[in-house]
C-alpha positions as CSV (number, residue, x, y, z in Angstrom):
1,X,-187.8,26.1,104.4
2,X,-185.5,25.4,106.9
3,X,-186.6,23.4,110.2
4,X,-185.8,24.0,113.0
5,X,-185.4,22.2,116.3
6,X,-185.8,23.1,120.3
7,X,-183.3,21.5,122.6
8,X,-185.4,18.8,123.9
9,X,-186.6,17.6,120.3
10,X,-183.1,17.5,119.2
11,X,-182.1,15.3,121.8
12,X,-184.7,13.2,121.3
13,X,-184.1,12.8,118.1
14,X,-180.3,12.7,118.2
15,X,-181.2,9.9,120.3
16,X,-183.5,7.9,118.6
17,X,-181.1,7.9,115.7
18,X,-178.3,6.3,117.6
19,X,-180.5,4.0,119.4
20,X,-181.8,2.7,115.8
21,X,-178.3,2.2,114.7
22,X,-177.7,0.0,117.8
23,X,-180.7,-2.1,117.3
24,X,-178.8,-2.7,113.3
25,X,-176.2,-3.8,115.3
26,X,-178.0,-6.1,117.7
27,X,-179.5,-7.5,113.8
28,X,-176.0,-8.8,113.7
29,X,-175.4,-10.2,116.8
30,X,-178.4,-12.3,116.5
31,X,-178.3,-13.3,113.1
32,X,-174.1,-13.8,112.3
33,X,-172.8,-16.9,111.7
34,X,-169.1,-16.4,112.7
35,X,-168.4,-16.5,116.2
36,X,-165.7,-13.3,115.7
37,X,-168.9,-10.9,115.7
38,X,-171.6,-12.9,117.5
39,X,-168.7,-13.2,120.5
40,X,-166.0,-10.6,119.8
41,X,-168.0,-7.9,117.8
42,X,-165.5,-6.8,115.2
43,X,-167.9,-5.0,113.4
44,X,-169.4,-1.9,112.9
45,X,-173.0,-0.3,112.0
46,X,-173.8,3.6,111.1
47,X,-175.9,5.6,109.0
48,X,-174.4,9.2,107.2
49,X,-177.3,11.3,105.7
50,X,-177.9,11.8,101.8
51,X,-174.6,13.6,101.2
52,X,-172.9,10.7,103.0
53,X,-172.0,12.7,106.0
54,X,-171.6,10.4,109.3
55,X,-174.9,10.7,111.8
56,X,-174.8,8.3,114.1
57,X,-173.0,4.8,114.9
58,X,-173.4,2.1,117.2
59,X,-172.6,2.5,120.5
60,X,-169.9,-0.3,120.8
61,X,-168.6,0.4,116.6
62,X,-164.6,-0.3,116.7
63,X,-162.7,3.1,116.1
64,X,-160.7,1.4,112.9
65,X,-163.8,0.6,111.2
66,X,-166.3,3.2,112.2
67,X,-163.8,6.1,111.4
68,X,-162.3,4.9,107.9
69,X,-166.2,4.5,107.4
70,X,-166.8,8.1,107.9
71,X,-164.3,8.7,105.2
72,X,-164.9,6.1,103.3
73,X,-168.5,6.2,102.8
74,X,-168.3,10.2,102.5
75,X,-166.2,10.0,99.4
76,X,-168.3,6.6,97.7
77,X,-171.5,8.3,97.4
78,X,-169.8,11.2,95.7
79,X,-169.7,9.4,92.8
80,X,-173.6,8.1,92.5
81,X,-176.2,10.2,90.9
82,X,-179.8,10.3,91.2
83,X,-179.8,7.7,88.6
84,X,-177.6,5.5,90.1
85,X,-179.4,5.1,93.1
86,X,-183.1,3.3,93.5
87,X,-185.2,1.6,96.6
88,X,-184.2,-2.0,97.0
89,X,-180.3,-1.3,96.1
90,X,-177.7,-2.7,97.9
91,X,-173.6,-2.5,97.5
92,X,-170.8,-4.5,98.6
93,X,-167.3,-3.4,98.4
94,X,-164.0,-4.4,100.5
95,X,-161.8,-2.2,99.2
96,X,-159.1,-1.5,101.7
97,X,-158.3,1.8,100.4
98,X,-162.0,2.8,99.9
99,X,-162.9,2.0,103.7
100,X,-161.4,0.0,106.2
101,X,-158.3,-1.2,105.0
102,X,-158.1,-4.3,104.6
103,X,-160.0,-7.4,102.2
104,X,-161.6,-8.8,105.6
105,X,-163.5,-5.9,106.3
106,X,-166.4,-6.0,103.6
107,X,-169.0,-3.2,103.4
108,X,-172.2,-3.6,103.2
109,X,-174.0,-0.6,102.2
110,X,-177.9,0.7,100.6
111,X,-179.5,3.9,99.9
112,X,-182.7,4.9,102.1
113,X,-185.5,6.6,100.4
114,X,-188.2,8.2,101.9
115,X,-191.5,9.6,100.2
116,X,-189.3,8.6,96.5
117,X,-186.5,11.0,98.0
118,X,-183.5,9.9,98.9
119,X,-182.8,10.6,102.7
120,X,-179.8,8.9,103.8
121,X,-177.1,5.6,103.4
122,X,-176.6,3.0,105.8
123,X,-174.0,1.0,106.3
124,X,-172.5,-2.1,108.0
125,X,-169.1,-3.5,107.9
126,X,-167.8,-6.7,109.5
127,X,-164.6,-8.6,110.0
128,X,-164.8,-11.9,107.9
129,X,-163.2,-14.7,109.3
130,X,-162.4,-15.9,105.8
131,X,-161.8,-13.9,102.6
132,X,-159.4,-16.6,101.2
133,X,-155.7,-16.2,100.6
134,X,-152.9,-16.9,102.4
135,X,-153.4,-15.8,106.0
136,X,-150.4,-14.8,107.0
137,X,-148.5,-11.5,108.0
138,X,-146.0,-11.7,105.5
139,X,-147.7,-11.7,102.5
140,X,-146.2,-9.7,99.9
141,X,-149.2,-7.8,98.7
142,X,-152.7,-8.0,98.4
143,X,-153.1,-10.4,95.8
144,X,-151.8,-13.0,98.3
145,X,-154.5,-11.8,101.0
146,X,-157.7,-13.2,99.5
147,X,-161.0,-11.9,97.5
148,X,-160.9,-8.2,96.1
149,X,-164.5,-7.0,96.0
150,X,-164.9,-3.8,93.8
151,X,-168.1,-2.0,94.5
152,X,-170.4,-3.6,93.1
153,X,-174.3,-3.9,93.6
154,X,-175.3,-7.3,95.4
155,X,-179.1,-6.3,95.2
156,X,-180.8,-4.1,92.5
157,X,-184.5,-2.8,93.4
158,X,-184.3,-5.3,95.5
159,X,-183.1,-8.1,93.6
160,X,-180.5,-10.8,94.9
161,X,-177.2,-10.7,92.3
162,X,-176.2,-14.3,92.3
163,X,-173.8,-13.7,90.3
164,X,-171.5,-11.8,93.4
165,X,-172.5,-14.5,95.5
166,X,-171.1,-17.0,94.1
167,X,-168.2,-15.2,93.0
168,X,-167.8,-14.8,96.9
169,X,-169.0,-18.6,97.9
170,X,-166.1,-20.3,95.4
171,X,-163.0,-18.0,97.1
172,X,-164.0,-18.8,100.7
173,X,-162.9,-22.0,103.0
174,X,-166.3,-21.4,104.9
175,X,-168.6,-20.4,102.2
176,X,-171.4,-21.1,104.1
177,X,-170.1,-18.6,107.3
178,X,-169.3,-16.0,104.8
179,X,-172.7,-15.8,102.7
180,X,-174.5,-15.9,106.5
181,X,-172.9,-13.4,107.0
182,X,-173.4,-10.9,104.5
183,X,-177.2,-11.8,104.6
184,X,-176.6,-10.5,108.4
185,X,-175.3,-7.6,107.0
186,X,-177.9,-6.9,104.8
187,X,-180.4,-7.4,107.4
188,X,-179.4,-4.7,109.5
189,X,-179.2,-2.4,106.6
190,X,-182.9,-3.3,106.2
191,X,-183.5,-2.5,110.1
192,X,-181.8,0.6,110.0
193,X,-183.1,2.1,106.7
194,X,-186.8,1.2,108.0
195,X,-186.6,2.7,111.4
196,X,-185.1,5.4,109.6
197,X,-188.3,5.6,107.8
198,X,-190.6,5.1,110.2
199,X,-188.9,7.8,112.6
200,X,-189.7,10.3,109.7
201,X,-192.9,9.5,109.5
202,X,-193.7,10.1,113.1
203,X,-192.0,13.0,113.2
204,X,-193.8,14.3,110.1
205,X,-190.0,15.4,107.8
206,X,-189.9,15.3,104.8
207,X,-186.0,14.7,104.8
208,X,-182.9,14.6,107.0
209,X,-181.4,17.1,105.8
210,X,-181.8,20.0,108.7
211,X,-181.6,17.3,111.7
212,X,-178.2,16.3,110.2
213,X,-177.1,19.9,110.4
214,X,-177.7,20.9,113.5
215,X,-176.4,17.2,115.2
216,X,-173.2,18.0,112.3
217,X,-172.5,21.7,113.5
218,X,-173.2,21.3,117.3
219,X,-170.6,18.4,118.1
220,X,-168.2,20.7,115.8
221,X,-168.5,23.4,117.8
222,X,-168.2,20.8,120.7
223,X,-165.2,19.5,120.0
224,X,-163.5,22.7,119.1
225,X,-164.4,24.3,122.3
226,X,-162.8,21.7,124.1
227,X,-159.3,22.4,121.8
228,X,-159.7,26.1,121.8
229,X,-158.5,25.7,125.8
230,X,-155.3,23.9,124.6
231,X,-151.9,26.6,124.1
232,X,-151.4,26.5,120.4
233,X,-148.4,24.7,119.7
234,X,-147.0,22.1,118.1
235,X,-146.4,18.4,120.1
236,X,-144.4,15.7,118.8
237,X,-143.7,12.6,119.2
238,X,-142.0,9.4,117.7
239,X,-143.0,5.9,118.3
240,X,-141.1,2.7,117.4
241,X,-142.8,-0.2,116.0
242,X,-141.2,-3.5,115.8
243,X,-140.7,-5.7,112.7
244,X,-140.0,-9.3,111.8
245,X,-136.4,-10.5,112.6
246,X,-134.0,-9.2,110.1
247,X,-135.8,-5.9,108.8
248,X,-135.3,-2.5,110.1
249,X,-138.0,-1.4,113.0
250,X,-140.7,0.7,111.7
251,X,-140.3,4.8,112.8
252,X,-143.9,6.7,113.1
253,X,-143.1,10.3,113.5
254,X,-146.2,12.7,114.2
255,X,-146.7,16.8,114.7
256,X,-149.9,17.5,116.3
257,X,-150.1,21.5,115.8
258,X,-153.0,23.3,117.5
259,X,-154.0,26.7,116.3
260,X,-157.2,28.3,117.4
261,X,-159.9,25.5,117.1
262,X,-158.0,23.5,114.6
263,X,-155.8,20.3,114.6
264,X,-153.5,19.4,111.9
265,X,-151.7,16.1,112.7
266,X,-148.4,15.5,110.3
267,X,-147.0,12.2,110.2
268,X,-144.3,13.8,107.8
269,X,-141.1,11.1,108.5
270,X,-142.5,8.6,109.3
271,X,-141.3,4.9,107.3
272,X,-141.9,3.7,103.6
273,X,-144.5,1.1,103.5
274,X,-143.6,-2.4,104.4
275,X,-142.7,-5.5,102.1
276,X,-145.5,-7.5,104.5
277,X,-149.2,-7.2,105.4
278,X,-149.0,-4.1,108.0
279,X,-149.5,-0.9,105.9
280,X,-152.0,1.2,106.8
281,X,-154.4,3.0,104.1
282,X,-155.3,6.5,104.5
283,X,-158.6,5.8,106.1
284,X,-157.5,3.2,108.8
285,X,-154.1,5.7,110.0
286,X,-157.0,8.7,110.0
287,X,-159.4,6.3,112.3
288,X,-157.2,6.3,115.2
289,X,-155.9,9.3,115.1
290,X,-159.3,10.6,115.3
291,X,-159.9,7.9,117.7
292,X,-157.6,9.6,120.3
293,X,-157.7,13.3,119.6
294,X,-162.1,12.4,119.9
295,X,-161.5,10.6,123.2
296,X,-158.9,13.6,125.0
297,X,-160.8,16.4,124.4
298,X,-164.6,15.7,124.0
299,X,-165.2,12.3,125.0
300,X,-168.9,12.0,125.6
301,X,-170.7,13.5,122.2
302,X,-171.3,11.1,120.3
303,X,-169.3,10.7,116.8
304,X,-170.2,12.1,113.5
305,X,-169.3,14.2,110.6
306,X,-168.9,16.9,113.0
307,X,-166.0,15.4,115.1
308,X,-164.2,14.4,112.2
309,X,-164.0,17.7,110.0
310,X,-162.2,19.5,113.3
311,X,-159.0,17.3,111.9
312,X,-156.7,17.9,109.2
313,X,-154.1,14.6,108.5
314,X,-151.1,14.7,106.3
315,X,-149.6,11.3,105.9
316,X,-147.1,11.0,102.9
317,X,-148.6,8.4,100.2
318,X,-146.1,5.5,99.8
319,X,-145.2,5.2,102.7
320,X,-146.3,2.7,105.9
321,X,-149.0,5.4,107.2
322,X,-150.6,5.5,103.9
323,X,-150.0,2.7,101.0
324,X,-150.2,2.6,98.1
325,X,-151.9,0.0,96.5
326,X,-151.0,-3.1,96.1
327,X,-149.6,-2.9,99.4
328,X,-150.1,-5.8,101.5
329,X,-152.3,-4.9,104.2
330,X,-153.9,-7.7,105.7
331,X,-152.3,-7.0,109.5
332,X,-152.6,-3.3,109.1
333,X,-153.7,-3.2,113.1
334,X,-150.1,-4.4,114.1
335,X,-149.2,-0.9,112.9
336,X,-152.3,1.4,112.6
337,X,-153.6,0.6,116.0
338,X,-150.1,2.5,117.5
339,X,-151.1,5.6,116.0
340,X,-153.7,6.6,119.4
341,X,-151.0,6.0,121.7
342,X,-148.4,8.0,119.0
343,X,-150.8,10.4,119.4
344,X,-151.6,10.4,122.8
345,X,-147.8,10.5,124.0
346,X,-147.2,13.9,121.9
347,X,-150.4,15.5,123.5
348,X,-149.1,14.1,127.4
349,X,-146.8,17.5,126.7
350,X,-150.1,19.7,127.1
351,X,-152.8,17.4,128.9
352,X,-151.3,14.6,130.9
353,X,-153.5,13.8,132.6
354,X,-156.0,13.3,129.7
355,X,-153.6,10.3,128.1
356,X,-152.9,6.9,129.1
357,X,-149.6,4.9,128.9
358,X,-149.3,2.3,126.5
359,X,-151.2,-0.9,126.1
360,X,-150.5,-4.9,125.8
361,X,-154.1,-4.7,124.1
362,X,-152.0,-2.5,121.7
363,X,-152.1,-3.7,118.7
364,X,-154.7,-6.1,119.3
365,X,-154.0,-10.1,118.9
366,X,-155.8,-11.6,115.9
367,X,-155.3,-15.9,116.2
368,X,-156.8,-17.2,112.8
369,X,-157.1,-20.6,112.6
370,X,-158.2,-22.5,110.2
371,X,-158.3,-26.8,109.0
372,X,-160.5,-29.5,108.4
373,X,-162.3,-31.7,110.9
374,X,-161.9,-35.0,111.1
375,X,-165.4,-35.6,109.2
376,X,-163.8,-33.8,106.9
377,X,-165.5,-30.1,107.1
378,X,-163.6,-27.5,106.8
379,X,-163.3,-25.0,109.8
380,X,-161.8,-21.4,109.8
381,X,-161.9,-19.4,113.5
382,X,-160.8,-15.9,114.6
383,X,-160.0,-15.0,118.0
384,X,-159.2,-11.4,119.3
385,X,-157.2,-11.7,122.4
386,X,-156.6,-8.7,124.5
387,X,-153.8,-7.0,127.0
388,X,-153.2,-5.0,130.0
389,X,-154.3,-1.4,129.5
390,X,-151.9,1.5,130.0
391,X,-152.5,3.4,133.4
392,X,-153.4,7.0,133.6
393,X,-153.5,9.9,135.9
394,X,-156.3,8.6,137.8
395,X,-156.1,4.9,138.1
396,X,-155.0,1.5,137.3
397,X,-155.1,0.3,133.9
398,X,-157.9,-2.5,133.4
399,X,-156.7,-6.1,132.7
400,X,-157.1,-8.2,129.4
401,X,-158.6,-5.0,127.5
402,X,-158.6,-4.7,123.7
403,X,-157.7,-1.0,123.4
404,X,-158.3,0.8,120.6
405,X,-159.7,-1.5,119.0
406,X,-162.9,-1.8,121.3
407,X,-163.1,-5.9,120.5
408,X,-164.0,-8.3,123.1
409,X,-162.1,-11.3,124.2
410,X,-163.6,-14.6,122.3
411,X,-164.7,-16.9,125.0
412,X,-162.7,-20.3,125.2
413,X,-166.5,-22.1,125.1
414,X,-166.7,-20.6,121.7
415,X,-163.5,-21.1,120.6
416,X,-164.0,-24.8,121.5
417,X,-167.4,-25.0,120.1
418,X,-166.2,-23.8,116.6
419,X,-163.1,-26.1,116.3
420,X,-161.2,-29.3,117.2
421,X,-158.4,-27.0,119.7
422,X,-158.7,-27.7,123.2
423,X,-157.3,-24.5,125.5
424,X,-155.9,-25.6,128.6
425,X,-155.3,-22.7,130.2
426,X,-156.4,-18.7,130.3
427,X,-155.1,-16.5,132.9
428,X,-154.1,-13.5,133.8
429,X,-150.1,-13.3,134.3
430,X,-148.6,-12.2,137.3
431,X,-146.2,-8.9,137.3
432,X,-146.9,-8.3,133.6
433,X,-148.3,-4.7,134.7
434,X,-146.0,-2.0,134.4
435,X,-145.3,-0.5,137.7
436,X,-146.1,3.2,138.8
437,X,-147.8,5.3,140.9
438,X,-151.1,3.5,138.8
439,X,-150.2,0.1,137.7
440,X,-150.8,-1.1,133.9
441,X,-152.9,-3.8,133.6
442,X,-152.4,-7.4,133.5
443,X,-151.7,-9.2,129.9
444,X,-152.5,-12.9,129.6
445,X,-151.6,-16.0,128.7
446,X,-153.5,-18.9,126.7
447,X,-152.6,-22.3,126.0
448,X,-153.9,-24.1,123.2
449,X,-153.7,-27.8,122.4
450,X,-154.2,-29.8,119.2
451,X,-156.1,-32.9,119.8
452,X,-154.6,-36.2,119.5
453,X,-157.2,-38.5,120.2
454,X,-159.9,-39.7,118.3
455,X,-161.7,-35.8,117.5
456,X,-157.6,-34.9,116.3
457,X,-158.0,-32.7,112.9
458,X,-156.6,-34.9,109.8
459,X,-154.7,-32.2,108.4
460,X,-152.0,-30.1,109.9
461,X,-154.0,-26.7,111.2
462,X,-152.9,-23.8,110.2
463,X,-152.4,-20.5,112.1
464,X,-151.6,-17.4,111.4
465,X,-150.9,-14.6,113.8
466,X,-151.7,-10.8,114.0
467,X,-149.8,-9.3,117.0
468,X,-147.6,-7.3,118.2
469,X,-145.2,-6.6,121.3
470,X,-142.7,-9.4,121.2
471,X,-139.5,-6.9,121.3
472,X,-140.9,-3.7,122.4
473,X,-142.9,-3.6,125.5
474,X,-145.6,-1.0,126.1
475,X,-143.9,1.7,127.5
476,X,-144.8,3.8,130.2
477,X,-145.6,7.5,131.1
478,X,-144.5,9.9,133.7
479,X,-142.1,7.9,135.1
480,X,-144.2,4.4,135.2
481,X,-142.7,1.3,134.2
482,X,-143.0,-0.5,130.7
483,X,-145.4,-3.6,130.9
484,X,-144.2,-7.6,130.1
485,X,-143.5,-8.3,126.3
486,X,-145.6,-10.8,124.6
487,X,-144.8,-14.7,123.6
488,X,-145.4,-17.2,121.2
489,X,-144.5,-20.6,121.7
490,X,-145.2,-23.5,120.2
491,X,-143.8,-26.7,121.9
492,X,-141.7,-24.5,124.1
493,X,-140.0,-23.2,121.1
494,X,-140.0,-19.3,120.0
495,X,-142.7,-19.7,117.1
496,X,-143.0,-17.2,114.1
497,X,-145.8,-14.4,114.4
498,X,-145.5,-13.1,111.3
499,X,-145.4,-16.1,109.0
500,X,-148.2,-19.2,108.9
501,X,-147.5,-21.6,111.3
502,X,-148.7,-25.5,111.0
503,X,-149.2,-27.7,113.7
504,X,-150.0,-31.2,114.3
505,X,-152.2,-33.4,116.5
506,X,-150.5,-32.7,120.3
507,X,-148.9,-29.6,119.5
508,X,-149.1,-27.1,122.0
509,X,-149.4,-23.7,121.9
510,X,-148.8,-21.0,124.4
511,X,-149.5,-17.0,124.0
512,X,-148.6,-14.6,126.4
513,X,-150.0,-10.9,125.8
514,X,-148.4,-7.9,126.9
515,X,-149.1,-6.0,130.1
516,X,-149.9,-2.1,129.8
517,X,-147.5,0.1,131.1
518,X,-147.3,2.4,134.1
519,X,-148.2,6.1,135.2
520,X,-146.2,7.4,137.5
521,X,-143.0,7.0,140.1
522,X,-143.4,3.1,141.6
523,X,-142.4,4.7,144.9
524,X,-145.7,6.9,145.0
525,X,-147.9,3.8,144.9
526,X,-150.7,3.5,147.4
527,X,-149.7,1.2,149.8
528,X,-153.4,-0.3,150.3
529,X,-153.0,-0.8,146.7
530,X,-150.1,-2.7,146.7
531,X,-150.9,-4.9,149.7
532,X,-154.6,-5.3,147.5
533,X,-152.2,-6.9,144.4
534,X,-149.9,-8.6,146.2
535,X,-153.6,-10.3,147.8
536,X,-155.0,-10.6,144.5
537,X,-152.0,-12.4,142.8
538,X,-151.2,-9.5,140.6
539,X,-148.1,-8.4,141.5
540,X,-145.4,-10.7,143.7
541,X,-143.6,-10.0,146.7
542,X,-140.8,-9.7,144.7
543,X,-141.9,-7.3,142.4
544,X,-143.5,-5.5,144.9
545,X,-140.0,-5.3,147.1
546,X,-137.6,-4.3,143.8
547,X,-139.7,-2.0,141.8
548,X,-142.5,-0.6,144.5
549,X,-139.7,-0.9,147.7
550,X,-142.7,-2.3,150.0
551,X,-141.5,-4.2,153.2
């Protein structure tokens, strides 16, 4: 018989389920060893229901991984039968083309029972610092990247498979980081799967099933309201995405056609996948597109199954928008993260003033480091560092944001804490906005030093660089300004960003990120505005008198 639910039960419930999928997440931020999701939370935790549809997600899940996830963990349980599947199991993949695209992102995943039914999955997938590998941008595929973890069950009925473990332990730097944080992974699963239990109980049902309908069909028919007031058409755009010196720049070419309550987003054109690590898989190119065709028309209802099956993506196989495998992929932000403001440029032509301009935060700025200290432990750290956000209709664009990615900017303590680098400097960088009527925001810069004193590393450290913007500078919208390009400098010489870079005890190291660009003609700027940046320090008197015209 099929239950049924009145409006304030529903949101009650709807509630309770994404408020147990945060307290998952806050399982990880207490118990995670690396500081790249304690700090920068580059993971994500959801739960789908038995048929592996999404339900809920926490609230501050990154768009890359939480919509490949949706995908991802759809088709995976496709393939289990009742037989596969008992109390106590729990599977471990990172498969870039089965979820989030690429070997750093491992899944996490179990089967919740309830009553000797099963009821639902639930999932958690983080970033790992260290999967092994060369980490570098221009690996050649993804048997240079690190470990390949098939799916594979890490517990069965509940019992630990060493086995995968140590596998796992003996192809890491950080073995110790790595196995932490797995078992933080796990540990949320275990929160998740018994509130998920325990919310059953109180609300006396027997399964999932009809809740996950209704919460399914109702943001649907959310979201497809919102597009039904778009005119049909067909919006394009192109975007250009910058390679390493001395290969061709990478073309992204997208139709976004609107008909009735349905988009179909064609990326038909667009390049042949890469001889480095930035191809994107299926999943991670669908992610952000859904990402930005979520956040324009139906912002607020929270994502599910139901905001993902109002989009239809074609993206030809082989070629950078989806791989095939053994593609490098390791950097697949430094291209996939372009697709939201791809997308968002080709829907300005309907709803400008639903977009932004593009972002410095755009893609976001992975720093992996990695050596030995001078006791002669090993040490691997990941930063994520952010840009200026694009400007919109309404207002300024914020500084130093991570966007799409949703990331957080490492703190310097951390960074400190976890290695030998000193950073001697993080600021925000003057004039890196673009101008316009509503000014990106401000990109940064960061200065790192090797020690050379008595704490200096023994070994060269290593760094490898996931970035972006070095050529191409975010561009702007309705007339606004392009933003600053970014830098990397090492010694005060042009460094390499796509290749691994050693350096020595009292190197130096200086990264600039990019400022977002502009919305807007300069010459409609508010003046109180203006005369606030120029007493802020954001913009100089000499920007402010050749691109705004302020006397």
């Amino acid at each position: 018989m099929t239950q049924t639910f009145d409006p304030i039960t529903l949101e009650i419930l709807w509630r309770r389920l994404i408020s147990i999928v945060d307290e998952a997440d806050a399982t990880v931020a207490r118990t995670a060893f690396s500081s790249l999701l304690r700090d920068a939370h580059d993971y994500t935790c959801m739960f789908t229901d038995r048929h592996g549809r999404e339900l809920a997600q926490g609230t501050l899940a990154t768009p890359g991984q939480s919509g490949a996830m949706a995908l991802g963990i759809h088709k995976l349980v496709q393939h289990f039968s009742a037989d596969d599947l008992q109390a106590g199991d729990v599977f471990i993949t990172n498969d870039p083309w089965a979820l989030a695209g690429h070997l750093n992102d491992i899944c996490v995943f179990s089967p919740i029972f309830h009553k000797g039914n099963l009821a639902a999955f639930t999932a958690c997938v983080l970033h790992h610092s260290d999967i092994g590998g060369r980490v570098a941008s221009d690996n050649h595929d993804v048997f240079e990247e690190g470990l390949f973890i098939p799916l594979v069950k890490l517990y069965e009925r509940g019992e630990l498979n060493q086995a995968v473990l140590d596998m796992i332990r003996w192809n890491v730097r950080t073995p110790e980081n790595v196995i932490g944080d797995i078992r933080s992974q796990t540990a949320a699963n275990h929160v998740c799967a018994a509130q998920v239990q325990r919310m059953l109980d109180e609300y006396r049902l027997d399964s999932l099933d009809d809740l996950a309908d209704e919460i399914i069909a109702r943001s649907e028919k959310s979201v497809r309201s919102a597009i039904e007031q778009v005119p049909e058409g067909i919006y394009r755009a192109e975007g250009v995405i910058e390679q390493m010196e001395g290969q061709k720049d990478i073309v992204i070419k997208a139709a976004v056609e609107i008909k009735d309550s349905d988009i179909t987003v064609d990326l038909a054109g667009s390049s042949p996948q890469v001889s480095w690590g930035g191809n994107v898989v299926y999943n991670f190119t669908f992610a952000y597109v859904h990402m930005a065709i979520k956040s324009i028309f139906d912002p607020d209802i929270p994502n599910n199954h139901g905001s993902v099956a109002v989009i239809k993506l074609d993206a030809p196989e082989g070629s950078v928008v989806n791989c095939r495998f053994p593609a490098a992929v390791a950097a697949r932000m430094q291209i996939g993260h372009f697709m939201a403001e791809i997308i968002y440029r080709a829907l300005a032509q309907a709803l400008p003033q639903r977009v932004i301009a593009s972002s410095g935060g755009t893609p976001a700025t992975m720093n992996v480091f990695y050596g030995t200290f001078n006791n002669g432990k090993p040490w691997h750290s990941v930063i994520i560092r952010g840009g200026g956000m694009g400007a919109s209709s309404a207002r300024d664009g914020e500084n130093s944001y991570i966007f799409p990615a949703n990331g957080a900017n490492t703190p310097i303590e951390i960074l400190e804490s976890d290695t030998p680098l000193l950073v001697e400097r993080r600021e925000l960088l003057m004039d890196s906005g673009g101008a316009g009527r509503f000014r990106g925001g401000l990109g940064t810069r960061t200065v790192f030093r090797i020690p050379d004193d008595e704490h200096a590393p023994p070994t060269p450290v290593s760094l490898g660089i996931q970035s972006g913007r070095f050529r191409l500078p975010p561009e702007g919208l309705a007339g606004g300004q392009a933003g600053s390009r970014a830098k990397f400098l090492v010694n005060g010489e042009q460094g390499n960003p796509y290749g691994l870079t050693k350096l020595n005890p009292g190197d130096v190291v200086v990264m600039e990120s990019s400022g977002g660009g502009g919305y807007g003609s300069p010459a409609e700027r508010d003046r109180d505005a203006l005369a606030e940046d120029l007493r802020a320090g954001w913009v100089s008197e000499e920007k402010a008198k050749s691109e705004y015209g302020f006397e």
